[in-house]
C-alpha positions in Angstrom: -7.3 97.7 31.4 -7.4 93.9 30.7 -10.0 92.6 28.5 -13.1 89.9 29.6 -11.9 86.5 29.9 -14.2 84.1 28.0 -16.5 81.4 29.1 -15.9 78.3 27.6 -18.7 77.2 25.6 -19.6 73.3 26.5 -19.2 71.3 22.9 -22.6 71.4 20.9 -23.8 67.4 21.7 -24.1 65.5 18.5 -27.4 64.4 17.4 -28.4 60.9 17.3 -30.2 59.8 13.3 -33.2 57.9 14.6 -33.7 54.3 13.5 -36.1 53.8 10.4 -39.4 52.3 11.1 -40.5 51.2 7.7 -38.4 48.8 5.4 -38.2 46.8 1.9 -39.9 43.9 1.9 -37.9 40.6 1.0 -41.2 38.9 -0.6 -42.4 41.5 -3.1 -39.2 44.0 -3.3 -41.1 47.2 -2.5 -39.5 49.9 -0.9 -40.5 51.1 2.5 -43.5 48.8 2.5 -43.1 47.0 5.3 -44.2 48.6 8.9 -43.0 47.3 12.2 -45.2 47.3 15.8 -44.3 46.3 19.1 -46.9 45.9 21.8 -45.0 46.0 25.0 -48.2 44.5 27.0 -48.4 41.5 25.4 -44.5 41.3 24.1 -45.4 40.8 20.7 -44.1 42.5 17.9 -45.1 42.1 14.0 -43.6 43.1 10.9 -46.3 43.1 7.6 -46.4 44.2 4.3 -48.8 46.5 2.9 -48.5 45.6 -0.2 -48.5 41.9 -0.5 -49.7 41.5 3.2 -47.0 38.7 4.3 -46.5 39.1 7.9 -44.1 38.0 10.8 -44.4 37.8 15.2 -41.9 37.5 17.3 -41.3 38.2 21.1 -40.6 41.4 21.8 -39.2 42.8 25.2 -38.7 47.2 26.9 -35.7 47.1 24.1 -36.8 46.3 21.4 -37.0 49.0 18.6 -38.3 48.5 14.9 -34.8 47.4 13.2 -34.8 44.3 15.8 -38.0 43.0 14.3 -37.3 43.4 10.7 -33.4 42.0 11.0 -34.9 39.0 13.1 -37.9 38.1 9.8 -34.9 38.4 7.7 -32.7 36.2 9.7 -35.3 33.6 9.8 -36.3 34.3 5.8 -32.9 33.0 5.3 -32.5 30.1 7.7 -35.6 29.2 5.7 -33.9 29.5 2.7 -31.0 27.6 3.6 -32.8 24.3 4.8 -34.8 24.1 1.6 -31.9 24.0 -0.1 -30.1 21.5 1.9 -33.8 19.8 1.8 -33.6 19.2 -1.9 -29.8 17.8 -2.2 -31.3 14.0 -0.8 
């Protein structure tokens, strides 16, 4: 007699990490103190520290996610940055 053939198993589907939704604040260097919402009705979305309460809006859109917000206040923190530094060199 002839054994059972298997079924083959489908491969297990890998797990996605989710995204993290607080961060580390580039003003006062706490850790996780920063907390991101997006408000899809009005397309806002704001990035704020608890702890020293600095804050940031930006447009927001269905695709946004948390990280978006935060990488756009750094991006600005450091445009910033660089034309006050080009500022000072007249």
């Amino acid at each position: 007699m002839g054994k059972r053939k298997k079924k083959s198993k489908p491969p297990p589907k890998k797990k996605m990490k989710t995204l993290d939704k607080t961060f580390f604040c580039p003003f006062c260097n706490h850790s996780d103190s920063v907390e991101c919402c997006i408000d899809i009705r009005n397309l806002t979305a704001t990035a704020k520290c608890w702890i020293c309460l600095e804050s940031f809006s930006t447009t927001a859109n269905v695709l946004t996610e948390p990280v978006d917000v935060y990488s756009e206040w750094i991006d600005e923190c450091e445009r910033v940055n660089n034309n006050v530094g080009d500022d000072n060199d007249n």
